[in-house]
C-alpha positions as CSV (number, residue, x, y, z in Angstrom):
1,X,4.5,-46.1,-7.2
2,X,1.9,-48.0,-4.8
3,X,-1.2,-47.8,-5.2
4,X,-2.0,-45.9,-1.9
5,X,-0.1,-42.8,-3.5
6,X,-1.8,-43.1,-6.5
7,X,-5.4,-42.8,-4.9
8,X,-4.3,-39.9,-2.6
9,X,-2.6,-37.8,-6.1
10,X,-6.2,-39.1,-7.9
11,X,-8.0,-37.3,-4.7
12,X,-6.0,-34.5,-4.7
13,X,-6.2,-33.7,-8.3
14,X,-10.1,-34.5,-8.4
15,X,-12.5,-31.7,-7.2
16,X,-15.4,-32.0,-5.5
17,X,-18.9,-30.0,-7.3
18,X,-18.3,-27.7,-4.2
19,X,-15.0,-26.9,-4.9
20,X,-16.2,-26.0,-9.2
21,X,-18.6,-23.8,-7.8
22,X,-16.6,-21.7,-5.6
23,X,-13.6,-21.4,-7.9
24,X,-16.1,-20.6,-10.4
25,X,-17.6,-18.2,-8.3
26,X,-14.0,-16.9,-6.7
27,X,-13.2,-16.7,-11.6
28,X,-16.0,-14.5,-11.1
29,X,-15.1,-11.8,-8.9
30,X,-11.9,-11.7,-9.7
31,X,-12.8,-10.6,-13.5
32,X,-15.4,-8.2,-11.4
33,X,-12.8,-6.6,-9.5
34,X,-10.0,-6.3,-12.9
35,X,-12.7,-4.8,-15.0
36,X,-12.9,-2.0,-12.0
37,X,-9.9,-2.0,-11.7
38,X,-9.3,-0.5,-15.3
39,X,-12.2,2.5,-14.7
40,X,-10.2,5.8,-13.5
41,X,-11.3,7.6,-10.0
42,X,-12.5,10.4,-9.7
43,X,-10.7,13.3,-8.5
44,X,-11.6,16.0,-6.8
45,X,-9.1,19.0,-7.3
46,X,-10.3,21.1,-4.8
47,X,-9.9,17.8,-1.7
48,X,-6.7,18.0,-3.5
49,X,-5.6,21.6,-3.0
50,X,-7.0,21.6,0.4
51,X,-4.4,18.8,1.7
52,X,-1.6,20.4,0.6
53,X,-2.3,23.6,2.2
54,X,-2.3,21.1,5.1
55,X,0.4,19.8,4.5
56,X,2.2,23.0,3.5
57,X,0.8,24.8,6.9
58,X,2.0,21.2,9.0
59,X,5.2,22.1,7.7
60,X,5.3,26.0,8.2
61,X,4.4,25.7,11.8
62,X,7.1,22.5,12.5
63,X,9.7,24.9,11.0
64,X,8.7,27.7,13.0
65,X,8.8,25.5,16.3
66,X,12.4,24.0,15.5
67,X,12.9,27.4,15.2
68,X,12.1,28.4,18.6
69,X,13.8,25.2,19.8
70,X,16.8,27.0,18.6
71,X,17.0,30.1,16.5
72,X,20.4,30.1,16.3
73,X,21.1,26.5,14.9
74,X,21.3,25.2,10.9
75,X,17.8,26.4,8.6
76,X,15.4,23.0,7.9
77,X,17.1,20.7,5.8
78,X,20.5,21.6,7.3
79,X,22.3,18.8,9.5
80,X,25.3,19.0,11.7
81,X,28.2,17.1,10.5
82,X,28.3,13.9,12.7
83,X,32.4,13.3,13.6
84,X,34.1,10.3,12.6
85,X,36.5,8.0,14.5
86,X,39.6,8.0,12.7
């Protein structure tokens, strides 16, 4: 190898007392966010009853409007059978 790839690897591999102190830093807050990362949230049960009666209700009243689109048609859930070119 010349000696001009050499000193650019060298560069490369050597870090400057900036660069230390940032990864160091960067170590730091990483090991700060894991260690929250392992504590368990709190839940509120009642936040979580209350969305799904939202999303219970949501549903109930897009039902009831497909409904009046056409109250003749397939219940929810229900799909025409598309027809396939033979």
């Amino acid at each position: 190898m010349c000696p001009a790839t050499l000193l650019k690897r060298r560069r490369r591999l050597l870090m400057t007392t900036r660069e230390r102190e940032n990864v160091s830093r960067l170590m730091a807050s990483t090991q700060d966010i894991s260690e929250k990362k392992d504590e368990e949230p709190t839940v509120d049960p009642d936040l979580i009853e209350w969305e799904e009666w939202a999303l219970v209700t949501e549903e109930h009243f897009h039902a009831q409007k497909k409904w009046q689109e056409d109250p003749l048609g397939l219940p929810m859930g229900h799909r025409k059978k598309k027809k396939t070119k033979k």
